[in-house]
Backbone bond lengths (Angstrom), bond angles and torsions (degrees), N, CA, C in turn:
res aa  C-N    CA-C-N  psi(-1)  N-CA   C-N-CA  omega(-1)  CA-C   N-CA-C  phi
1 X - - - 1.449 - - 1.526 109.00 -
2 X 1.123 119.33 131.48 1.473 140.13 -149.67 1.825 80.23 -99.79
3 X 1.207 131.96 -55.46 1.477 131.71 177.62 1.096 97.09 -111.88
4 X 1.347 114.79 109.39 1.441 146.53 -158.67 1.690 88.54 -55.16
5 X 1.885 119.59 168.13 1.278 127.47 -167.90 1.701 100.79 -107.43
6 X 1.831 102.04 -0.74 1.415 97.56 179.72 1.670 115.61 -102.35
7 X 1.464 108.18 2.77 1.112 97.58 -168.62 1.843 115.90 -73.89
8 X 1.297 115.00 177.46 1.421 136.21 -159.00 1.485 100.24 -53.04
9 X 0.952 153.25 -141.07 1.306 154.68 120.52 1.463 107.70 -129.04
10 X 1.558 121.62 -12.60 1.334 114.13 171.92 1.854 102.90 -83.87
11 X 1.390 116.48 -11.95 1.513 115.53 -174.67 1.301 130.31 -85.18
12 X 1.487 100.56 -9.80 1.916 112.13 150.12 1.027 123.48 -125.16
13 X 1.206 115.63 -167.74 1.730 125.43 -174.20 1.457 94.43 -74.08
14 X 1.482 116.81 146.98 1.570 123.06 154.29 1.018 125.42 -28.96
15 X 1.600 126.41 -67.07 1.023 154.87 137.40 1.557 112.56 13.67
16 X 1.561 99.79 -82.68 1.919 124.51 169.66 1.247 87.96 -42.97
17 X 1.642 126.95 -94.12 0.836 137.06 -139.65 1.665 114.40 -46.34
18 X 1.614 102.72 -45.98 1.671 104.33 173.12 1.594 107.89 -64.69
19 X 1.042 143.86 1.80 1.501 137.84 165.21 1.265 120.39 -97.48
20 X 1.385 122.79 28.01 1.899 128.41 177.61 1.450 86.97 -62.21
21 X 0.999 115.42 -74.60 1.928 109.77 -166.69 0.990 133.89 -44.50
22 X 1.620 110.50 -31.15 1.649 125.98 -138.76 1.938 85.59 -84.48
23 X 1.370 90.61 153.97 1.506 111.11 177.40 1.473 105.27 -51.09
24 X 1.030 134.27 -19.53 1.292 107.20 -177.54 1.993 122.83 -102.94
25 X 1.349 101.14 -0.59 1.099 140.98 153.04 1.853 138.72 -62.26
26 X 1.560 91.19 -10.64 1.449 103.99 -166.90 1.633 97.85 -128.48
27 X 1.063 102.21 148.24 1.579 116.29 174.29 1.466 117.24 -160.06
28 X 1.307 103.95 162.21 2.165 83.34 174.94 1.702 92.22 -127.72
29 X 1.093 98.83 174.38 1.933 121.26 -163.56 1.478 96.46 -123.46
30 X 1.719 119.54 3.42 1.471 110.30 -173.26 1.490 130.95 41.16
31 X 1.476 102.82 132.42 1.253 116.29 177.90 1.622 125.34 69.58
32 X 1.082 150.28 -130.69 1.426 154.11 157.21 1.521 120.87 -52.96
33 X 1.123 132.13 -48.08 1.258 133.26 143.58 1.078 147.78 -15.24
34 X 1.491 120.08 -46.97 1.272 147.97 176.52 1.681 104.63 -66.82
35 X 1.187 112.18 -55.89 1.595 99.04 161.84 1.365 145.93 -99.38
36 X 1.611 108.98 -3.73 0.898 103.41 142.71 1.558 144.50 -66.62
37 X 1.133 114.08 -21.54 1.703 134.01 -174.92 1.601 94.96 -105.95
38 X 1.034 139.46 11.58 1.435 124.15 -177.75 1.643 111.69 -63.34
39 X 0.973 102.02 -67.81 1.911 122.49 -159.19 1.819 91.52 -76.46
40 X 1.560 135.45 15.90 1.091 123.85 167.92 1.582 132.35 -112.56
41 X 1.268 131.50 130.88 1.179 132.36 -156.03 1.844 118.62 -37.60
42 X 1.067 123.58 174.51 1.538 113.51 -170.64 1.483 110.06 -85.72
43 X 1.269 109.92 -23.47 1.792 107.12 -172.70 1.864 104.06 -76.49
44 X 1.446 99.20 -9.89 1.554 103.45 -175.64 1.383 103.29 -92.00
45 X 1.777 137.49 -18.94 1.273 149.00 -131.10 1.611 93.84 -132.52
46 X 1.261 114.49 -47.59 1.567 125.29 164.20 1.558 129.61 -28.20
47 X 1.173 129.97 -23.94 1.370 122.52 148.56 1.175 108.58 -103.51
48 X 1.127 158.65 -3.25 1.331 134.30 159.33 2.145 118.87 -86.93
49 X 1.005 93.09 -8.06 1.202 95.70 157.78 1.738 115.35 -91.14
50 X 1.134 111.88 -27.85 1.707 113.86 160.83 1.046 107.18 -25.65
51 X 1.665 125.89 -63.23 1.040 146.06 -163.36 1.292 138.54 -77.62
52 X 1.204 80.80 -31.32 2.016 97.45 -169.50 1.569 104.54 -53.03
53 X 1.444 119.06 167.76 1.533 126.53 -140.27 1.632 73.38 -122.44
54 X 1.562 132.49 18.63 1.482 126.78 156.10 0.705 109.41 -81.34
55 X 1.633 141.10 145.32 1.457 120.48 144.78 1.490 123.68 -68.85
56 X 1.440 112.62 -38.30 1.488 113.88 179.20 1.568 108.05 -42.28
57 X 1.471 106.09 -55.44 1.703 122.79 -169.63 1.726 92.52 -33.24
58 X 1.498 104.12 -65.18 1.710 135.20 -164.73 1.142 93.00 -45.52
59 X 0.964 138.17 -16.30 1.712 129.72 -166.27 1.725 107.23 -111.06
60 X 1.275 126.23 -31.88 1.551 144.33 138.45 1.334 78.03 -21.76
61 X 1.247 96.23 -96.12 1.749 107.28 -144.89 1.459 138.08 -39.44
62 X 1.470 98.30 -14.63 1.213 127.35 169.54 1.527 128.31 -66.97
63 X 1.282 120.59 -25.23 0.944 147.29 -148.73 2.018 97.26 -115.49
64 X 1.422 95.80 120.35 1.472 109.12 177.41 1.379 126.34 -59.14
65 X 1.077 130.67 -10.84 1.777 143.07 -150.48 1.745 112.44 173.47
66 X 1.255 129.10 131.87 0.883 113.33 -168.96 1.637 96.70 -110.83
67 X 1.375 123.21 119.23 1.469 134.03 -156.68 1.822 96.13 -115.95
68 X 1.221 90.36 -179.82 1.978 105.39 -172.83 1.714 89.65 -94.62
69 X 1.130 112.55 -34.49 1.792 107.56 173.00 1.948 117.36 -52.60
70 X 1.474 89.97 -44.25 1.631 98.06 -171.83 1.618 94.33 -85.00
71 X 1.199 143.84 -19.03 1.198 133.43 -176.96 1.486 100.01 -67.38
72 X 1.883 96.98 -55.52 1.717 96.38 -167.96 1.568 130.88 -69.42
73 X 1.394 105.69 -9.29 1.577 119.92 149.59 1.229 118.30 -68.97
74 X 1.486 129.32 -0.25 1.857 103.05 -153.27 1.852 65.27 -118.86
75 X 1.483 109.53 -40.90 1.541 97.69 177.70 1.640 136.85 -34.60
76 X 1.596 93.10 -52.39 0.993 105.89 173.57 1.688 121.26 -54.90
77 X 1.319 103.25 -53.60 1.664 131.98 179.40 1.859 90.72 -36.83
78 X 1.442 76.45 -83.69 1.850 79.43 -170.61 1.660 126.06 -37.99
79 X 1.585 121.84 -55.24 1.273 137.81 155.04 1.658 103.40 -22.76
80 X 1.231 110.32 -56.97 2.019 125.28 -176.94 2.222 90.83 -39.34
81 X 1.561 93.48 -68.23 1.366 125.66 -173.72 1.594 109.90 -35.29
82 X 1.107 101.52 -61.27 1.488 108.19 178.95 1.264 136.20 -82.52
83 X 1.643 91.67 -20.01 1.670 89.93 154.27 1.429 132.23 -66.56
84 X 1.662 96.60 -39.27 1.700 103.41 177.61 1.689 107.91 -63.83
85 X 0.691 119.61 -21.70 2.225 123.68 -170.32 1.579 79.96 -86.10
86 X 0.965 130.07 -40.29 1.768 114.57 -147.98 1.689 94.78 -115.92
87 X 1.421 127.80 42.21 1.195 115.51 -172.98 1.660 103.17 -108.90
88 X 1.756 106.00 135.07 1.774 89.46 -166.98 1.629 104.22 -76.91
């Protein structure tokens, strides 16, 4: 979870907050990492997604703050993604 599953729910928008799960919200950091760093905020998660051998992740990582704007782009992005893999 790109916005961690512990955060506040009074500390974002409703909105944010109802998208912890949603696909565009999720990413993995591969390998050992991924659960150890899960449940921790993004400025703590932010270089190791630098890194990660994803590119999607790599593109997170890029990104200074992780906002409800950049979620609702990556949503979209991904949604784009999965239609093309899942097209009959």
């Amino acid at each position: 979870h790109i916005l961690h599953e512990g955060v506040e729910k009074n500390a974002v928008s409703s909105n944010f907050y109802e998208s912890i799960h949603k696909i565009g919200n999720l990413t993995l950091l591969g390998g050992k990492p991924n659960g150890r760093m899960g449940a921790k905020p993004f400025e703590e998660k932010r270089t190791l997604y630098q890194v990660s051998p994803y590119y999607m992740t790599r593109k997170v990582g890029e990104l200074a703050e992780w906002r409800y704007i950049d979620y609702s782009d990556r949503q979209k992005e991904m949604l784009r993604v999965l239609e093309r893999a899942f097209a009959l």
